[in-house]
N, C-alpha and C positions, 0 to 999 in steps of 0.2 A: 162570759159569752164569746168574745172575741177569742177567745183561745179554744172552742171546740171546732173552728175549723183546723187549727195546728194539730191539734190531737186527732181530730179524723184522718186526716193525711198520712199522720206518720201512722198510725191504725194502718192505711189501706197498703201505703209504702212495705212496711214491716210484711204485709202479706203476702207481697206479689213478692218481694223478695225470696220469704222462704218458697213460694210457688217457683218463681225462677231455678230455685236450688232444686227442688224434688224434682222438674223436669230437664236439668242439665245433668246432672247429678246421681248416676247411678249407687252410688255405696248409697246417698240422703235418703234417695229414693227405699234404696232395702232397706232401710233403718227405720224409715216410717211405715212402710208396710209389713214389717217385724214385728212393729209396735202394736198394728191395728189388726191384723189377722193371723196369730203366732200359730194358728193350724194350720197355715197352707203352704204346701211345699215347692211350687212355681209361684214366683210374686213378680219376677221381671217377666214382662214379654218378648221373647230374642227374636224372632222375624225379620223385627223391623226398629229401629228406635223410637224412643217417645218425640225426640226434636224432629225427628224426619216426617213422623204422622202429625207432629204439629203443623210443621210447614207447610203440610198438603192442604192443612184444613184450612187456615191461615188464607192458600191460595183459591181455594175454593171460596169462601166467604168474600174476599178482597173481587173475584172478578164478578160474582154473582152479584154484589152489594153496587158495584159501580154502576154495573148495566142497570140494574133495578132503580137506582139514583136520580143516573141521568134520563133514564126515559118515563118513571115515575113525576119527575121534576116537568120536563116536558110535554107531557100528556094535561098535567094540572095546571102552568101556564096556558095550553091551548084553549084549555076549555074554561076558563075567564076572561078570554079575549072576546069582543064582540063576535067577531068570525067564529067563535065554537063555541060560546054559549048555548045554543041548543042541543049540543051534545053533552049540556052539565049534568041531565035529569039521567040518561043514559048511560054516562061513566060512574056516576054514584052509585047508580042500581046494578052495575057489572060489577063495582066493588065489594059494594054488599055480599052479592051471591058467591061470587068465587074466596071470600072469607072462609066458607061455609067446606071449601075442599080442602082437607088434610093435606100436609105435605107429600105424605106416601102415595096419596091418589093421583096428584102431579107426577111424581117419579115416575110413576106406573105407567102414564101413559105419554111420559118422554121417551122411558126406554125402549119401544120398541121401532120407535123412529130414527132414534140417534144411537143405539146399542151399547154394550157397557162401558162406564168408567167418570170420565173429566164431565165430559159434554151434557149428558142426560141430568147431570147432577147442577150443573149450573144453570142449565134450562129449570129445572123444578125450583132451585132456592131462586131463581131471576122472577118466574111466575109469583112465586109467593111471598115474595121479598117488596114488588113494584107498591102494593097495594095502601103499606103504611105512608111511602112517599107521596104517591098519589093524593090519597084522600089529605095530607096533613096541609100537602102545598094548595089545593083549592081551598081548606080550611082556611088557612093563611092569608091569602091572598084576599078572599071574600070578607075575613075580619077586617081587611085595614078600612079605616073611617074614610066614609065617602067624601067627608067636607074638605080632607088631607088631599085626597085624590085630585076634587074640584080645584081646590088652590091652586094644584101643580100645574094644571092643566091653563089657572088663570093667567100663571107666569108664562104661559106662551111654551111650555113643558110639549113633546111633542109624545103621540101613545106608550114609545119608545123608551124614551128618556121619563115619564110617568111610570114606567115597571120598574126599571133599573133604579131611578133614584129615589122613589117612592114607593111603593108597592113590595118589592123584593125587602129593602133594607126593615122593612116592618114586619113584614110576616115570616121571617129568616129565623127567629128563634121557633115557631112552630115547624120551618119544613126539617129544621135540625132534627125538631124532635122527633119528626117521622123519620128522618134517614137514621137515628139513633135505634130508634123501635126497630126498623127493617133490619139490620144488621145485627141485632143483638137475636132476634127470632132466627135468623141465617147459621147464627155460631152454633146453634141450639138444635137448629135442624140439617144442618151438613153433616152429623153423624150418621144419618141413613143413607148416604152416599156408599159408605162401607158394603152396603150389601149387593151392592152392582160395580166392586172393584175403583169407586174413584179416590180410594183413601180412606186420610184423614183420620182423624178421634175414635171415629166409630169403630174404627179394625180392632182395637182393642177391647173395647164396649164389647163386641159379640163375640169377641174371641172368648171373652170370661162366660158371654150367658150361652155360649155355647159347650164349655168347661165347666159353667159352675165353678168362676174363679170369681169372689169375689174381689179379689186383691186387682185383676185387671178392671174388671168395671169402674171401679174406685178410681182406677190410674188414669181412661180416659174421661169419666166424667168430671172427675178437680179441676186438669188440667181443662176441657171445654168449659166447666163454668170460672175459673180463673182468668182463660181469655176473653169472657162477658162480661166479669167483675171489671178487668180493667180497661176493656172499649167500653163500657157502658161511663165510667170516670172520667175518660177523655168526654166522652160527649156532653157529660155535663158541667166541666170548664169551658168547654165550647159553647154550649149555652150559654152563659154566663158573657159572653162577650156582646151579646144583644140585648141584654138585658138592664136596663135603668130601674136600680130598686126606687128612685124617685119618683117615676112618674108609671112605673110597672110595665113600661111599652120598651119594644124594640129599637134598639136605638144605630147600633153596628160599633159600638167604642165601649171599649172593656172598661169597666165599673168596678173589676175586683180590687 
């Protein structure tokens, strides 16, 4: 048992490596899509390069994910605080419903405000990004044991010093898990950026279903779900660092 985490590791290692290889690596890259569609006679996409549309995506995800974070993260604080608790019934029920909008429907009505490319696209993955954070950090926060809370507060803890040093350090592997969620749904959904010029994975994607390539679809979907594959790994070493398999609670001192 102690050795299926060594063997998953070098599992996941072994795969981002060859993934590494197919998107640095143009001859790897023909060689594998040689292998997997030997009728198609365009299998590279020359335009633009696969690292260049990575990096866009990359950029896209990184600035959309941040904003969604930190104002996710802040919105959820507010509304556990006595001052916003009355806006808790009312941000849940706004989260709820805007679940319910597809990411294209955000696009659609970014775009005509902010017109095409970067912006409109950070605006729709920022909208739809906030929502995992949000709801996970009041999750979080409302789970920590009230008796926890009261002690802190018996040491003379002032509201302040009660969030930071109680409150936050407890409910910190849940808000991970929401800033994990948000951003893994971002890498996923940044591909529709593509069709209003702001880049990314997707140029590829519709290049091919516009081609009936299947060799490019293939090339931006690996490489988007490789880059989910391995932020989604980072975040759960990250977790892992709040986690006390002892007592199953949050603790902030790494266990592994």
């Amino acid at each position: 048992m102690k050795d299926k985490p060594a063997r998953t590791t070098l599992f996941l290692g072994s795969m981002f490596v060859v993934l590494g290889l197919f998107v640095a690596f143009v001859p790897f890259r023909t060689l594998v899509l040689e292998s997997l569609f030997p009728g198609t006679r365009e299998l590279i996409y020359e335009r633009t390069s696969l690292m260049h549309m990575l990096q866009e995506h990359v950029l896209l995800v990184l600035v959309s994910s941040v904003l969604a974070s930190v104002t996710g993260f802040c919105l959820g604080v507010c509304v556990t605080r006595p001052f916003g608790r009355d806006f808790l019934p009312l941000v849940r029920g706004l989260s709820s419903f805007a679940q319910t909008f597809p990411p294209v429907a955000i696009l659609a009505l970014a775009f005509p405000v902010l017109g095409f490319g970067f912006r409109p696209t950070v605006a729709a993955l920022f909208a739809f990004g906030i929502l995992p954070v949000l709801n996970n950090t009041v999750e979080g926060i409302e789970s920590v044991d009230t008796r926890l809370v009261e002690a802190a507060r018996g040491q003379g803890m002032t509201p302040t010093q009660v969030l930071l040093r109680t409150e936050l350090p407890l409910a910190a592997r849940i808000i991970v898990a929401g800033i994990r969620t948000s951003v893994i749904i971002n890498i996923g959904t940044a591909t529709i950026g593509a069709t209003i010029g702001a880049g990314g994975l997707g140029t590829v994607i519709i290049a091919g279903l516009v081609r009936n390539n299947t060799a490019f679809v293939f090339t931006g979907a690996l490489t988007a779900a490789g880059v989910a594959l391995a932020t989604d790994w980072v975040f759960s070493r990250l977790e892992l660092v709040f986690y006390n398999p002892q007592d199953g609670a949050g603790t902030g001192h790494d266990t592994t």
